[in-house]
N, C-alpha and C positions, 0 to 999 in steps of 0.2 A: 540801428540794431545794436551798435556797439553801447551807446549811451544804456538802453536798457537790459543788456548782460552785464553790466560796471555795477550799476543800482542796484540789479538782484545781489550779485554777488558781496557786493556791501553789507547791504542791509539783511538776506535773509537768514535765520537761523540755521544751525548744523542739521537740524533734527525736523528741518521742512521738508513733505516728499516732493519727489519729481514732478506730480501730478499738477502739484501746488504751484511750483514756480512754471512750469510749462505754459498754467492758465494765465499764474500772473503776467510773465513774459510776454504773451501774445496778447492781452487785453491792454500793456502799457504798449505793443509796440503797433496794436491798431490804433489808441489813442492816438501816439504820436506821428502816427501818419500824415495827418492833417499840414502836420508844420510840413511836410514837401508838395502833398496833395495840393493845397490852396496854392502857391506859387505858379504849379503848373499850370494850374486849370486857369489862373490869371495871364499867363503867357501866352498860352495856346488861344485863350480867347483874342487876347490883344492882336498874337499876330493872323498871318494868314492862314496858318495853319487848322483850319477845321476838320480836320479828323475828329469824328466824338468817340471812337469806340475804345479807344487803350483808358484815356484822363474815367471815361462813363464808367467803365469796368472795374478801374479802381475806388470810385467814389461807392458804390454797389457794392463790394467789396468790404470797403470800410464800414459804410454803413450796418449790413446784415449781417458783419462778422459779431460788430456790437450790439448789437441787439439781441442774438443770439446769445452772449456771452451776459448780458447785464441781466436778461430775464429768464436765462435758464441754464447756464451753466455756471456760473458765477455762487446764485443762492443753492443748486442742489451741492455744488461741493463746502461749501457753509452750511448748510445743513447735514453732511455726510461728515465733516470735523467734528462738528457740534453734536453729533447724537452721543450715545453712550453705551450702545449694544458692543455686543462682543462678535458681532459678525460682519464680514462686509455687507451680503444681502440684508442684513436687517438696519445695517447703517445705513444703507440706500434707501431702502421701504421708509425708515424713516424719514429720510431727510424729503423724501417723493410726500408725505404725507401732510410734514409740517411746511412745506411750499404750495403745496394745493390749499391749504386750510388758506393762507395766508393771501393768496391770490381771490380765492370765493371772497373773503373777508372786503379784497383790497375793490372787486367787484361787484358785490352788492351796496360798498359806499358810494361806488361810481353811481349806480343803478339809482340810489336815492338822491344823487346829488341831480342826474339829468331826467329824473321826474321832477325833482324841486324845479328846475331850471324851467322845463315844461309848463308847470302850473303856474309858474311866477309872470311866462309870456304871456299865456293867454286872461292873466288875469288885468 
């Protein structure tokens, strides 16, 4: 935790808000989880220790906190920077709209790429 308040405070501008370093904050410090998560989870297996519910709870954790964060909190406050309304709700309606656009987009590539995939097997 300490490594990733050092970093922010480095790096981040005067005139970033709260909201901004919050997300960044807690999406570097679910990243970095890992570097203590995988130790454990190597320990725990090794020894005799098989409890699964604390190492299972954090990896669940880590996981869905980041997924959460890569596929919908992350872009709607990039798209809530990035617009240029002069309201918060119309900053959000936006940024909701150019992420929807963007996801259809990103899922009808998928949609033609596992038809393509489809047609290629049974051909």
């Amino acid at each position: 935790m300490g490594m990733v308040l050092l970093t922010l405070r480095y790096f981040a501008g005067p005139d970033v808000p709260l909201y901004v370093l919050l997300t960044v904050g807690y999406t570097w410090f679910s990243s970095l989880a890992i570097i203590i998560l995988v130790p454990a989870d190597i320990w725990q297996t090794i020894s005799s220790h098989h409890e699964n519910g604390g190492i299972s709870f954090f990896w669940s954790w880590s996981y869905w906190s980041t997924f959460l964060l890569t596929w919908a909190v992350v872009p709607l406050i990039q798209g809530f920077e990035d617009a240029g309304d002069f309201t918060v709700s119309a900053r959000l309606k936006t940024s909701v709209h150019v992420n929807l656009v963007f996801y259809l987009i990103l899922g009808l590539i998928g949609l033609c790429g596992l038809i393509l995939l489809i047609m290629m097997h049974k051909g």
